[in-house]
C-alpha positions in Angstrom: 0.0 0.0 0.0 1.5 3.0 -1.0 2.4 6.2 1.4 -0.7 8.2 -0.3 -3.1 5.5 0.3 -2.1 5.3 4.2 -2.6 8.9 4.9 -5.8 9.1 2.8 -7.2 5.9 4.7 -6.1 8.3 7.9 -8.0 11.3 7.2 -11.4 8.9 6.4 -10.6 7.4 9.9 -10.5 10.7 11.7 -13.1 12.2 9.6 -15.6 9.4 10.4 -14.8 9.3 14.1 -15.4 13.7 14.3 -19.3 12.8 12.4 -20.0 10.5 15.3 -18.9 12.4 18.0 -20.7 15.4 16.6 -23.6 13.6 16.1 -24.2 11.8 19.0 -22.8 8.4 17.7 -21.5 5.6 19.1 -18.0 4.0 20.0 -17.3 0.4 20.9 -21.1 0.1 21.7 -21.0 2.8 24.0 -23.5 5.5 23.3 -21.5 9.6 23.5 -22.9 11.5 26.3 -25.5 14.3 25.8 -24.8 15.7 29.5 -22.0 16.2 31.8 -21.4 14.0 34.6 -23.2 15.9 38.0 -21.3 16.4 41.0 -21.4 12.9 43.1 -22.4 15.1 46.0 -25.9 15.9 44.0 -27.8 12.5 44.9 -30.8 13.4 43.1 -29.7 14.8 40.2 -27.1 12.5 39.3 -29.2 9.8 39.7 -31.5 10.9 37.2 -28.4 11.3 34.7 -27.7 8.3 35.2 -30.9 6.7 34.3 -31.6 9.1 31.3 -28.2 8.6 29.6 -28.3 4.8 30.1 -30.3 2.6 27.3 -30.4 -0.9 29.0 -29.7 -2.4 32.1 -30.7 -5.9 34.1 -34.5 -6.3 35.1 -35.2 -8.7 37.7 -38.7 -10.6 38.5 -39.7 -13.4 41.1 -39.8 -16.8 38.9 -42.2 -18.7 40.6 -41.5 -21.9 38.0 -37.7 -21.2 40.1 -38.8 -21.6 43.6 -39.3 -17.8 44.0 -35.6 -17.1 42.8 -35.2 -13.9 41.2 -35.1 -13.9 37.6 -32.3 -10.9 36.0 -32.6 -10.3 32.1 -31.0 -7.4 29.7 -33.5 -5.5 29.2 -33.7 -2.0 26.8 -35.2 1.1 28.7 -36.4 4.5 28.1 -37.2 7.0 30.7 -38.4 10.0 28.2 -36.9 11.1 25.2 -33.1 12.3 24.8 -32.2 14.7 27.1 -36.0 15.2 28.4 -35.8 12.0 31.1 -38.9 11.5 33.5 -36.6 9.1 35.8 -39.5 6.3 35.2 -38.3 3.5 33.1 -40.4 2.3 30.2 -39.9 -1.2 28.5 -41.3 -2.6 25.2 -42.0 -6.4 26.4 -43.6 -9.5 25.6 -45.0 -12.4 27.5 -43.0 -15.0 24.7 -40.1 -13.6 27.4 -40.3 -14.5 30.9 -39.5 -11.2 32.5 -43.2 -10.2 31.3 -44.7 -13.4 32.3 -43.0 -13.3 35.6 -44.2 -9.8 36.2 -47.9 -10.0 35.3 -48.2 -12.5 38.3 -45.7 -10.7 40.8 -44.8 -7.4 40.1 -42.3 -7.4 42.4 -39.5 -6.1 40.7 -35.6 -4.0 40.7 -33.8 -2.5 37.7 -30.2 -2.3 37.9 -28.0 0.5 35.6 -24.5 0.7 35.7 -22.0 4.0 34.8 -19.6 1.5 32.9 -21.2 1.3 29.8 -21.5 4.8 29.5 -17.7 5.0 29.0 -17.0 7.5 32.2 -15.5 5.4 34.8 -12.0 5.5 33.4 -10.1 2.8 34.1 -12.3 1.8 37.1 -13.8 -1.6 37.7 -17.6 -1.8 37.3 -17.3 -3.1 40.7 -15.6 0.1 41.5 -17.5 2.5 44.1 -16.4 5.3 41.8 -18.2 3.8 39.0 -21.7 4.4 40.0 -24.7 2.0 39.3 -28.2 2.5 40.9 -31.1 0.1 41.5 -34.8 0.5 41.3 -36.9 -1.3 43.5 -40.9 -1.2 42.9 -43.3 -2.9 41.1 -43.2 -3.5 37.0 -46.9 -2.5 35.3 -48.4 -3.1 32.3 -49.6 -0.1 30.5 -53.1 0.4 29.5 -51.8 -0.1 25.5 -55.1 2.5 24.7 -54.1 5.0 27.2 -52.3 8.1 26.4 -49.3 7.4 28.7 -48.5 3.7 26.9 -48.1 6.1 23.3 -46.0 8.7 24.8 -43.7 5.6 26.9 -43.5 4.4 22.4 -42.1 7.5 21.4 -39.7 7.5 24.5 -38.8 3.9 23.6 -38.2 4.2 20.5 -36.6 7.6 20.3 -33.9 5.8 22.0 -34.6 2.3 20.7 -35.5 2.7 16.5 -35.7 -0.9 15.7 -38.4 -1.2 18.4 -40.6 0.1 15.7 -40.3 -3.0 13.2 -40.4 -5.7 15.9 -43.3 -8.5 14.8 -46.5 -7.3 15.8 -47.3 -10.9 16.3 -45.2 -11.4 19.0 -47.8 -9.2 21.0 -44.9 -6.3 22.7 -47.0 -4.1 25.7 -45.1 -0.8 27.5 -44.6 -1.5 31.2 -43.0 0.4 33.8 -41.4 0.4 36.8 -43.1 2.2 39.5 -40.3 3.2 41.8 -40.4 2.2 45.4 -37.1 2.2 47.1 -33.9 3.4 45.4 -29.7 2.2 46.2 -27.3 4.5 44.7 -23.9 4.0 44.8 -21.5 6.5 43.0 -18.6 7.0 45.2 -17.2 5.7 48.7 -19.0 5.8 51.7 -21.4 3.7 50.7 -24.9 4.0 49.4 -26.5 7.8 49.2 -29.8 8.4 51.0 -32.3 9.1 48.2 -36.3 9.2 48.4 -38.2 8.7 45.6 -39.9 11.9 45.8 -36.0 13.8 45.9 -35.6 11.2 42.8 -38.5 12.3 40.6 -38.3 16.3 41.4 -34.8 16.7 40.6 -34.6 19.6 38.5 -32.5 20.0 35.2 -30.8 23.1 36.9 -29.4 20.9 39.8 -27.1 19.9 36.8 -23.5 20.5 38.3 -20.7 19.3 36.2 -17.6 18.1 37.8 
């Protein structure tokens, strides 16, 4: 390959990574951040970074064909569209899935989100205190599918979430979400920061601090 053709290849390479970045692309899977990281100090707020920035995380259920053992999946979220977050997590489900089986008979639920894939902890472990990751704790609903909430929780979902849109219809995919009960928040030492629920879902955009 001749000099020309290295440098050229180069300038395509840089030229495709400054698009994503100033588009709000992608890298390694990891989707580029629309808000700066709050001040750990700011419970509230920076919970509700957290959750809005964040696309998936694990959703657990009681199994009752497991004993009662709780059941964690992957699961795709959206709490409001990009960069409007409500704090409540919406999910497009199915009860060909047990997560949506599981819940239907005990809502009993907790949705965990991690920092890590975000792409701002660094070189921490996930594991890491400094890298923070929060649970919800509450009870997983269906959504009325004729109601005016379950078509605003679509256009959250798949705002965030496009394929969503072309899923098969057959397969019968309802909104539910997670009405919050308890919340754990851990985003630096000292263990887990006190946080109500009601502190959760009033934290205003201009409690943004960047650090």
């Amino acid at each position: 390959m001749s000099l020309f053709m290295i440098r050229n290849a180069k300038h395509v390479l840089n030229l495709m990574c400054f698009v994503l970045i100033i588009s709000g692309g992608s890298v390694h899977g990891r989707r580029l951040l629309s808000q700066a990281r709050p001040d750990p100090n700011d419970a509230a707020p920076f919970a509700r970074w957290l959750v809005s920035q964040n696309s998936w995380g694990v959703l657990s259920t009681i199994a009752d064909d497991l004993g009662g053992a709780p059941f964690g999946n992957v699961d795709s979220f959206s709490d409001g569209l990009p960069d409007q977050g409500t704090g409540i997590p919406y999910f497009y489900l199915t009860t060909l899935d047990p997560t949506a089986r599981y819940a239907l008979k005990d809502h009993r639920s907790s949705f965990t989100i991690s920092e890590y894939p975000l792409g701002t902890c660094r070189k921490a472990d996930p594991e890491n205190p400094t890298c923070s990751k929060i649970t919800l704790t509450g009870k997983l609903n269906e959504v009325d599918a004729k109601s005016e909430e379950a078509a605003t929780a679509k256009s959250y979902l798949f705002a965030k979430h496009a394929e969503m849109k072309d899923w098969p219809k057959g397969h019968d995919f309802q909104v539910f979400k997670l009405d919050i009960e308890e919340i754990f928040l851990i985003n630096y030492f000292g263990g887990p920061k006190p946080l109500t629920v009601d502190e959760y879902l009033h934290a205003g955009k201009d409690e943004l601090t960047a650090i």
